[in-house]
Backbone as numpy.savetxt, mean C-alpha at the origin, in Angstrom:
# Nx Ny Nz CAx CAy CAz Cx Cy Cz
2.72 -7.27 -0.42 2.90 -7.46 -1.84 2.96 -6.10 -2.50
3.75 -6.05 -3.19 3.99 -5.26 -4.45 2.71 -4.11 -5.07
2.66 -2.72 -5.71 1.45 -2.32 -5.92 1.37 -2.71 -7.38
0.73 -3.75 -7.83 0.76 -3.92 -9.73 1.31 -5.24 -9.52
1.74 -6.14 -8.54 1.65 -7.87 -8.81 0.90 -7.72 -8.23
-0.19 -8.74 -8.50 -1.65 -9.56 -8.30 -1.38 -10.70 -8.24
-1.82 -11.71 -8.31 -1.96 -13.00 -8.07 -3.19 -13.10 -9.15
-4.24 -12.75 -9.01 -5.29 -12.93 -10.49 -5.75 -11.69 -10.73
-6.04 -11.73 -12.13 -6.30 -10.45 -12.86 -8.04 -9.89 -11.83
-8.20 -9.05 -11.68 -9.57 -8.37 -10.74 -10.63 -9.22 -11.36
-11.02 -8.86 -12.38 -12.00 -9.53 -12.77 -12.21 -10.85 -12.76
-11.28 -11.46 -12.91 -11.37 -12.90 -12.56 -11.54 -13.42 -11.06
-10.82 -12.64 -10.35 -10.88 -12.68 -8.73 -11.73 -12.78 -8.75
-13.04 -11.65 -8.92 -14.13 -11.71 -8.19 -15.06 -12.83 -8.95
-15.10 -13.20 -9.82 -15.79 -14.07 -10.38 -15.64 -15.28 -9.41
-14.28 -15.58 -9.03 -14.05 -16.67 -8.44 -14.67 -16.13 -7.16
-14.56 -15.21 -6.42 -15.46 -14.97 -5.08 -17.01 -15.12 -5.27
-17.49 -15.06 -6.67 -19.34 -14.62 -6.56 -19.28 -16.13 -6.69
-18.51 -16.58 -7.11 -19.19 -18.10 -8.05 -19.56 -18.86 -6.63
-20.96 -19.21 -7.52 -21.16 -20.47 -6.29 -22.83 -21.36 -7.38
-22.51 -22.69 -7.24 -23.22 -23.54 -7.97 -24.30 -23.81 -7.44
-25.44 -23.92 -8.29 -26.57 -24.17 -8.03 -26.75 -25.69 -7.05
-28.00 -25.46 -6.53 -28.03 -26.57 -5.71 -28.04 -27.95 -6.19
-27.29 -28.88 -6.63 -27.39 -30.21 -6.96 -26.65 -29.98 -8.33
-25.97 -29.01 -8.44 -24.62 -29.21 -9.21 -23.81 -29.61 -9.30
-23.59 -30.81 -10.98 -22.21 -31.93 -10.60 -20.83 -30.85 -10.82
-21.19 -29.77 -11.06 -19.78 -29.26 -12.41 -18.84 -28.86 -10.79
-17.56 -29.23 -10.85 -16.36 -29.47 -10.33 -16.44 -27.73 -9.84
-15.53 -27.63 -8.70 -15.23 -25.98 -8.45 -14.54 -25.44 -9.01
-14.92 -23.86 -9.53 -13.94 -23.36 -10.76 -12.20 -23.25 -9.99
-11.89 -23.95 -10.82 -10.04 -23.11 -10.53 -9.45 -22.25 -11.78
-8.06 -21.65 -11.50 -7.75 -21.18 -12.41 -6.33 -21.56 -11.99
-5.82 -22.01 -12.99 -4.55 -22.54 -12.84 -4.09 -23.97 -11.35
-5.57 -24.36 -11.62 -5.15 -25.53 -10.58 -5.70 -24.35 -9.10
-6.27 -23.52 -8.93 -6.53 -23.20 -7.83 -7.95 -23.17 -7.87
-8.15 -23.75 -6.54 -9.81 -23.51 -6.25 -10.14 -22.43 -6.16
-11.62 -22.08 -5.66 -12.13 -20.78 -5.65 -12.25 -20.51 -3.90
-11.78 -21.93 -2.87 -11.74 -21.25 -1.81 -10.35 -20.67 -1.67
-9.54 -21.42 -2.29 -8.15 -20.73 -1.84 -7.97 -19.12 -2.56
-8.54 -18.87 -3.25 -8.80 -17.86 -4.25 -8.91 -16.88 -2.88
-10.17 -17.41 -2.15 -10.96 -16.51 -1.18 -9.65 -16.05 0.04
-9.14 -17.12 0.26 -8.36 -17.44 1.95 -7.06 -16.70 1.20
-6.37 -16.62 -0.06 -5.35 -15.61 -0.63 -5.44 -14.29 -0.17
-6.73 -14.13 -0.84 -7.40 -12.56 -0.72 -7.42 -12.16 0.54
-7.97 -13.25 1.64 -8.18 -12.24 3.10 -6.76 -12.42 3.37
-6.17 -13.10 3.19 -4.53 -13.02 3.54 -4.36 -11.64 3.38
-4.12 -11.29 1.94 -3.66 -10.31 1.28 -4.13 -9.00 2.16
-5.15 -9.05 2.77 -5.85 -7.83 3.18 -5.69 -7.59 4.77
-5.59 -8.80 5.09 -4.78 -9.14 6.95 -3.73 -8.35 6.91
-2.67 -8.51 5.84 -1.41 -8.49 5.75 -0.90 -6.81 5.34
-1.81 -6.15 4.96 -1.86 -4.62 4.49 -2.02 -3.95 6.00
-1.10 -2.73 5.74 -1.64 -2.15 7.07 -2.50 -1.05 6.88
-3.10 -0.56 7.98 -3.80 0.77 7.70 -3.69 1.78 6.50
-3.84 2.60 5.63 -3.41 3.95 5.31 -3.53 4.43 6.16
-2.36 5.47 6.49 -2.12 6.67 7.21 -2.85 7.70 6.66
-3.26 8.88 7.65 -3.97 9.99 7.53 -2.84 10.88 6.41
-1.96 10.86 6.04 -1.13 11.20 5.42 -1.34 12.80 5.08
-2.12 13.95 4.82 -1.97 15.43 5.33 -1.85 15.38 6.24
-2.59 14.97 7.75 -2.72 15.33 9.24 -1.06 15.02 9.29
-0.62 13.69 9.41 0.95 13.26 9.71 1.99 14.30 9.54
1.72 14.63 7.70 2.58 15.61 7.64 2.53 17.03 7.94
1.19 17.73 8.27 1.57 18.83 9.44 1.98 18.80 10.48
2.48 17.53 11.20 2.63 17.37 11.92 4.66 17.16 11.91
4.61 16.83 10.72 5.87 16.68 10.55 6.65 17.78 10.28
5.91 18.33 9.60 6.08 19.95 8.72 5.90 20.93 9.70
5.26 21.38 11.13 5.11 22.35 12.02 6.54 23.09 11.84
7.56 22.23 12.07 8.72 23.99 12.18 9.75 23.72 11.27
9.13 23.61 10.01 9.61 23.61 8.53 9.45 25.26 8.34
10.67 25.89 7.69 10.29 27.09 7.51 9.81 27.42 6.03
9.63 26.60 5.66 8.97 26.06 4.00 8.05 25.37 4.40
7.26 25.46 5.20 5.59 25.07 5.14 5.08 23.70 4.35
5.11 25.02 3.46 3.90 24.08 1.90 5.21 23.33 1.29
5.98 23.68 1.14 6.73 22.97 0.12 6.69 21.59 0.51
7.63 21.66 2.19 7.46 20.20 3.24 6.56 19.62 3.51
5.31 20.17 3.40 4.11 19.65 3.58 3.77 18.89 1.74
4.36 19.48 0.63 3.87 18.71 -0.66 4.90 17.48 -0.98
6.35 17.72 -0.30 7.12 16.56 -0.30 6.48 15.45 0.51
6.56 15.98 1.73 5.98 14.74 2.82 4.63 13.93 2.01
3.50 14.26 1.77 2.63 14.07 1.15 2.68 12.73 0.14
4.17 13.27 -0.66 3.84 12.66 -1.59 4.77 11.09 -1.20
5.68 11.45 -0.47 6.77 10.41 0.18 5.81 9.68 1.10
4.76 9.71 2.02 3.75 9.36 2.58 2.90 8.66 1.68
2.19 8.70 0.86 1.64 7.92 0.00 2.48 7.19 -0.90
3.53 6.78 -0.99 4.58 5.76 -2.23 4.42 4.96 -0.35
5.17 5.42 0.24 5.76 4.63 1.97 4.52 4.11 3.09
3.61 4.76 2.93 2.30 4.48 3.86 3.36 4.41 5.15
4.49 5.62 5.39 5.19 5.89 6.99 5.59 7.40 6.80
5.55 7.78 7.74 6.28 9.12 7.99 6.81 9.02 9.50
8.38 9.54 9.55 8.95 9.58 10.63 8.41 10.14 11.64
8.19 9.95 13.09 7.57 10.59 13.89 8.42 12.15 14.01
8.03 12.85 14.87 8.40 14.54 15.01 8.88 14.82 13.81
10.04 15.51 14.35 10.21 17.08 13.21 11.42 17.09 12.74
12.17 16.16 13.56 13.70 16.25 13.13 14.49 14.95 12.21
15.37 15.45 11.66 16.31 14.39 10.86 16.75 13.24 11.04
16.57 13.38 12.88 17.34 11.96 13.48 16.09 11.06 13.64
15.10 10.97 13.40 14.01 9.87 13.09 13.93 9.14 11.73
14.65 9.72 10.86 13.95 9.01 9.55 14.54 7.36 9.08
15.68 7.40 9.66 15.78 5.78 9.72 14.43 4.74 9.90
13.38 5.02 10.90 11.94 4.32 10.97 11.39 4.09 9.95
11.79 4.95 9.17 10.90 4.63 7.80 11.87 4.64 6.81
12.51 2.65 6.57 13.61 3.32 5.81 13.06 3.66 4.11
11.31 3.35 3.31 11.47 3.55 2.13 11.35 5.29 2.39
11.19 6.44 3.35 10.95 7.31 3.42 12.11 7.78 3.62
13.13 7.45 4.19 14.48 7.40 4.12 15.67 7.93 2.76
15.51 6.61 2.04 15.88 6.64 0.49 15.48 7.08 -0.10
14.34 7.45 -0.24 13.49 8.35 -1.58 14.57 9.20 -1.56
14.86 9.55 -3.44 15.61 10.51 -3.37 15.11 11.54 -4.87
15.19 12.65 -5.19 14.69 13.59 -6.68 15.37 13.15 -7.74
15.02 12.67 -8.55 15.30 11.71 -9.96 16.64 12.69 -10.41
15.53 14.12 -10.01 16.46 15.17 -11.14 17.88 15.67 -10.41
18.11 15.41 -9.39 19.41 15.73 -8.53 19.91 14.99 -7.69
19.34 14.09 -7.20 20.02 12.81 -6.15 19.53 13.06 -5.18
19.40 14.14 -4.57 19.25 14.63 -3.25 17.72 13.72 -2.49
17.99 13.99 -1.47 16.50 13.12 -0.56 15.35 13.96 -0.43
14.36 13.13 -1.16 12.98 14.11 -1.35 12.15 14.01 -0.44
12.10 13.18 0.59 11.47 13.91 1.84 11.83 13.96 2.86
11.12 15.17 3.54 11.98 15.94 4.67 11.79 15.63 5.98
């Protein structure tokens, strides 16, 4: 999923995760919009099954960046193309970046050109 669609606003999420009724309570389980508060729960671990790792994202890109003859620069592009993509192409060269195609497309607003290396 998307970074900024949710499914329920945070605060409400967790309300629906703490809630739990006293013992010999008639009142119905909270929903919100017709949803219970277990499906609330079984969404969420979905949601979190379904995420993969973060990448070490500096380590990757020195690794990517070793025989960049611009160092830092490749190392502040990669960086930042690494955190929007959570991928960086393996080694050092051009002919990998298809693997990662949102690392791929990224391109500099201000010139077209492909912003990471």
């Amino acid at each position: 999923m998307a970074p900024g669609k949710q499914l329920l606003p945070p605060l409400l999420l967790l309300m629906l995760l703490h809630h739990q009724p006293a013992a010999g309570a008639s009142d119905p389980p909270v929903t919100h919009g017709g949803m219970r508060a277990s499906t609330a729960r079984s969404l969420l671990q979905q949601q979190q099954q379904q995420q993969p790792p973060r990448l070490d994202c500096p380590k990757v890109c020195l690794g990517r960046c070793a025989n960049n003859w611009r160092n830092e620069m490749c190392n502040d592009k990669c960086n930042v193309c690494c955190q929007r993509c959570n991928c960086v192409p393996p080694g050092t060269g051009q002919d990998t970046r298809h693997i990662c195609p949102c690392y791929d497309r990224m391109t500099n607003p201000h010139n077209g050109k492909l912003k990471c290396p």
